[in-house]
LOKEVO-69932 format. One record per residue (C-alpha): z, y, x; residue in one letter. Coordinates in steps of 0.2 Angstrom, whole numbers, padded with zeros to 4 digits, always signed. Layout:
<recs>
ZYXa/...
</recs>
This chain:
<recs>
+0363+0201+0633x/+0354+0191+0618x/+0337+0194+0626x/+0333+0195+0645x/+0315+0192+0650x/+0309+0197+0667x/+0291+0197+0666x/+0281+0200+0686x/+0265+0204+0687x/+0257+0196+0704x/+0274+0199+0712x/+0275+0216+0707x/+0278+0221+0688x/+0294+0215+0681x/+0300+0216+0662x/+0318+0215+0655x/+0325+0217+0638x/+0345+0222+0633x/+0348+0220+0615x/+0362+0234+0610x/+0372+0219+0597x/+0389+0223+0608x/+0396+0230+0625x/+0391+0224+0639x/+0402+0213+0650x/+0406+0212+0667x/+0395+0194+0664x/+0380+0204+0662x/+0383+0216+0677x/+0385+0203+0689x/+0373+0189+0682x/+0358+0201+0677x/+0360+0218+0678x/+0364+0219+0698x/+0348+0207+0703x/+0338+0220+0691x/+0343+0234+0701x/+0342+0224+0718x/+0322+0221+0714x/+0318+0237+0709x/+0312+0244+0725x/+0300+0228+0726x/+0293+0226+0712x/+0288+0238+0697x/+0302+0236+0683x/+0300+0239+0667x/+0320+0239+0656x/+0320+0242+0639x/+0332+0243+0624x/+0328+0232+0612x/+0334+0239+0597x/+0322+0231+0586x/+0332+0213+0590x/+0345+0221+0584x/+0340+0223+0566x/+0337+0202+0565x/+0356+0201+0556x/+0366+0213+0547x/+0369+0229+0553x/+0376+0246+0553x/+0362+0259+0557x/+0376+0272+0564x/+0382+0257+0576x/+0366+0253+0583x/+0360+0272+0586x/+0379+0273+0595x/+0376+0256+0604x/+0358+0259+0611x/+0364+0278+0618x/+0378+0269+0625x/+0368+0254+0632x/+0353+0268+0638x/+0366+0276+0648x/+0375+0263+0656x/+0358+0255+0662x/+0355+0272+0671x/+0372+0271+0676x/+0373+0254+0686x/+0358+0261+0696x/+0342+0258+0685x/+0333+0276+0690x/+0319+0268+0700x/+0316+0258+0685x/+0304+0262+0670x/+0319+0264+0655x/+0314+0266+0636x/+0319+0259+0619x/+0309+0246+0612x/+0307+0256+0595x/+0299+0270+0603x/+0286+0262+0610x/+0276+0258+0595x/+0265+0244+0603x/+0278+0232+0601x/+0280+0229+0583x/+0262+0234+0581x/+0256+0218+0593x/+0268+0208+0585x/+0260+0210+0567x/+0245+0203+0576x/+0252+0187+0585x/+0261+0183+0567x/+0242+0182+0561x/+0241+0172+0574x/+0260+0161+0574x/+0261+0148+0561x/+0277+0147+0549x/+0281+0126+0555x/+0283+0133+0576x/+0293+0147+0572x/+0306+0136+0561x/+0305+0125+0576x/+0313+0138+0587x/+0331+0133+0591x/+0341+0148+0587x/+0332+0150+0568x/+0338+0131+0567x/+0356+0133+0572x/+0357+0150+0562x/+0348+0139+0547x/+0362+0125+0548x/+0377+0137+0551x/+0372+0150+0536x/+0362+0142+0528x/+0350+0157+0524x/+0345+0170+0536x/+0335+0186+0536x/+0317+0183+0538x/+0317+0193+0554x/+0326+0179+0563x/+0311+0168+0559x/+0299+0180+0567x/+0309+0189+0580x/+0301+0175+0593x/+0283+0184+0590x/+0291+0200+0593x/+0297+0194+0612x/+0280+0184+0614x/+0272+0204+0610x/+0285+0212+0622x/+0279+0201+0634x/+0260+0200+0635x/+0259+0219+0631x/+0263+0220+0649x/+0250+0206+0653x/+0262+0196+0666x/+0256+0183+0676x/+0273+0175+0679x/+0290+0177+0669x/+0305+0171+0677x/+0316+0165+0663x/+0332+0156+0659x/+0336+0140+0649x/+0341+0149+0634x/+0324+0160+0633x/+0312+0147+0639x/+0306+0142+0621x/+0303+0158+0619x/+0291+0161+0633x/+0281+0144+0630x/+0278+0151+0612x/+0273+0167+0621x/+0262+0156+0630x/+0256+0147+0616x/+0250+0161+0608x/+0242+0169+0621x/+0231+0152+0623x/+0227+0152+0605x/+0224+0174+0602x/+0210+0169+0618x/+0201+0153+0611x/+0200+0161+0593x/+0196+0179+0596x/+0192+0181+0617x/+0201+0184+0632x/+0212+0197+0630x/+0230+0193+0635x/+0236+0185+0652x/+0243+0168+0651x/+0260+0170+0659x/+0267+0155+0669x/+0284+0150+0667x/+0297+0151+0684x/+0313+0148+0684x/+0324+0164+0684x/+0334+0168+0700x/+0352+0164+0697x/+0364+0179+0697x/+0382+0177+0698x/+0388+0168+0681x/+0403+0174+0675x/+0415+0162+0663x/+0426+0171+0647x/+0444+0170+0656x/+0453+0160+0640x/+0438+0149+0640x/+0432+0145+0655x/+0420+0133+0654x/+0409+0145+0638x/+0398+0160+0647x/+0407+0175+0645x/+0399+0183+0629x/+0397+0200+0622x/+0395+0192+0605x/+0408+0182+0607x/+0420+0184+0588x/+0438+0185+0602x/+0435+0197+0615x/+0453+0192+0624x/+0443+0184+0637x/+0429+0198+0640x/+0429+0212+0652x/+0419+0225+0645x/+0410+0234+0657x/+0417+0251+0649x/+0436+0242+0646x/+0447+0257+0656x/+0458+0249+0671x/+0474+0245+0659x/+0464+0232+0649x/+0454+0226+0663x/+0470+0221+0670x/+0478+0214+0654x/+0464+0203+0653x/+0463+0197+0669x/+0483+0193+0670x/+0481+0182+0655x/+0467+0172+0660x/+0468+0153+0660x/+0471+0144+0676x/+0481+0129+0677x/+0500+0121+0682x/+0494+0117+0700x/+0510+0127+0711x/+0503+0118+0728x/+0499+0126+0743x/+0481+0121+0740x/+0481+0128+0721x/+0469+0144+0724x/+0455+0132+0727x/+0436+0130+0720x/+0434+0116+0708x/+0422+0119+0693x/+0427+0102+0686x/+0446+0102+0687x/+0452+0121+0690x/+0437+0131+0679x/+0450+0146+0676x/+0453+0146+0696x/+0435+0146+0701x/+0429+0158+0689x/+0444+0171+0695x/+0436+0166+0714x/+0419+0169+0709x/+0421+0185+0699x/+0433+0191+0717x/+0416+0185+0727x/+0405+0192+0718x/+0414+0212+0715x/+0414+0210+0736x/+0433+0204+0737x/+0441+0190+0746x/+0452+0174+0742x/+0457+0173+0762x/+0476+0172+0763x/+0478+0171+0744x/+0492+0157+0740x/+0497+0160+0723x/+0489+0165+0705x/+0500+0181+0703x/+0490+0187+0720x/+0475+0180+0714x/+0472+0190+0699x/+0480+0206+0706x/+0465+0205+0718x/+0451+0201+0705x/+0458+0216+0696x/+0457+0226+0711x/+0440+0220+0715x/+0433+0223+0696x/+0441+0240+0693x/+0430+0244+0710x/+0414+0239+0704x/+0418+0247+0686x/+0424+0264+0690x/+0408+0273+0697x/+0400+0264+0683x/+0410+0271+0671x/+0410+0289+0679x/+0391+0289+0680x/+0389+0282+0660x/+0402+0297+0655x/+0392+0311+0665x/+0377+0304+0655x/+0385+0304+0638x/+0390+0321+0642x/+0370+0326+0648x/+0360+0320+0635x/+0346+0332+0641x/+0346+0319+0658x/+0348+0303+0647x/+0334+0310+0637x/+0323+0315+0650x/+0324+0299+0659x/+0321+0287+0644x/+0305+0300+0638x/+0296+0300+0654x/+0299+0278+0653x/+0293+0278+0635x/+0278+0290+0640x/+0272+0276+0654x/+0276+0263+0642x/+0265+0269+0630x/+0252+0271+0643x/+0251+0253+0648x/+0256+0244+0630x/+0240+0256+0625x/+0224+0250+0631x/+0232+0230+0628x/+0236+0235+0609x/+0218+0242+0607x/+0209+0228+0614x/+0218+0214+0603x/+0213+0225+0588x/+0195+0226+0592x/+0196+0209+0595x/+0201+0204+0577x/+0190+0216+0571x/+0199+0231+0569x/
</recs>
């Protein structure tokens, strides 16, 4: 998930963002997706498609329309229904504030951002989107006029632009947008890829070998997970934890933990895996049940996200409207 932001207002107003670039993984699930739907019933969430990140590279159009249905669904499906779902593009607010804060952006911070720089250095061009995608996030997130946003390493540059902007938009125009203080996020379960251990798994990653899918059906789950890297350790203290010296063992005990298994009495690798399969094939099959119903309901895929995109529209409003009148629109 490219972009995850979590925006609470006062404890109670929370925003996050899942960029349909790629399936979802087990990573995601575990690390994100499962807090989300643990603090729904405290707080009042806001998840969103962002499909407009999505057009920041190259792109087929009948891929992304496939991947943000799929990617709606299977954030119903995980549990979401207490949430506030829409798809960014559908909630005209966003791109409209975000042409505002680029009025307000200068070019020399947004070429500063990290992931512009690496994108610059590895391509050597890029699509002017990926210079002003940051503004974009920064919109998504005052819209919603935050007073904190719990937020990880990756995205943290992000939000202090967000701030930034929302400092400067006050000072120049008058105090429209909330000044959203930076927390650090809650950390979820993080998951490893199994043939890397020590990289995050990705769903961007170019060799999917070591991903588990969150829609991968039992035989590939367990064709994955057989052939994940552990190590030559054949003692009776093999299956242990130890991030620095068995990463492929602790990720396989982690991910076990974390789908609600157990490593007690497990001596060997062989056993080991066979019980992470167990465990993830658990967690994924009522997942992937409840994303296939949906696929084959579209009228209660549809209703859900319209009654989100409704609300949306209703809060994202009155924001839009005063930072227009503000500039003197």
């Amino acid at each position: 998930m490219s972009t995850h932001l979590a925006p609470s207002s006062a404890g109670t107003r929370r925003l996050s963002l899942v960029t349909p670039s790629g399936s979802p993984t087990l990573g995601n699930l575990l690390g994100a997706l499962r807090p989300l739907v643990a603090g729904q019933d405290a707080h009042d969430c806001f998840v969103g498609v962002s499909d407009l990140h999505a057009l920041t590279d190259g792109h087929d159009p009948r891929l992304l329309r496939e991947r943000s249905r799929d990617l709606a669904a299977l954030l119903l499906a995980v549990g979401l229904e207490r949430s506030t779902l829409f798809v960014q593009s559908r909630v005209p607010a966003h791109r409209q504030l975000a042409f505002l804060l680029e009025c307000v952006a200068s070019s020399g911070e947004l070429g500063r951002m990290i992931q512009f720089k690496q994108r610059r250095r590895a391509d050597g061009s890029s699509r002017a989107a990926l210079l002003t995608y940051p503004v974009l996030m920064a919109a998504d997130i005052l819209l919603y006029r935050p007073d904190q946003v719990p937020v990880g390493d990756d995205q943290r540059q992000h939000v202090e632009l967000a701030r930034d902007l929302a400092v400067r938009f006050n000072r120049t125009y008058g105090e429209v947008f909330t000044v959203p203080e930076i927390v650090v996020a809650p950390a979820g379960a993080r998951v490893m890829d199994l043939q890397r251990p020590t990289s995050k798994m990705s769903k961007s990653s170019t060799d999917l070998s070591g991903v588990v899918g969150l829609l991968d059906p039992p035989d590939v789950v367990r064709r994955k997970i057989a052939r994940a890297v552990t190590d030559s350790d054949t003692g009776p203290t093999a299956v242990r934890a130890d991030r620095a010296a068995k990463p492929g063992v602790t990720n396989l005990l982690d991910v076990l933990v974390a789908c609600g298994g157990s490593a007690e009495g497990i001596g060997t690798y062989g056993a080991l895996k066979r019980a992470v399969t167990d465990a993830v094939v658990a967690v994924l099959e009522p997942v992937q049940r409840r994303h296939a119903d949906l696929l084959a309901d579209p009228a209660r895929l549809h209703a859900a996200y319209d009654a989100g995109q409704e609300r949306c529209r209703g809060v994202t409003a009155p924001v839009l409207a005063a930072a227009e009148a503000a500039m003197g629109l």
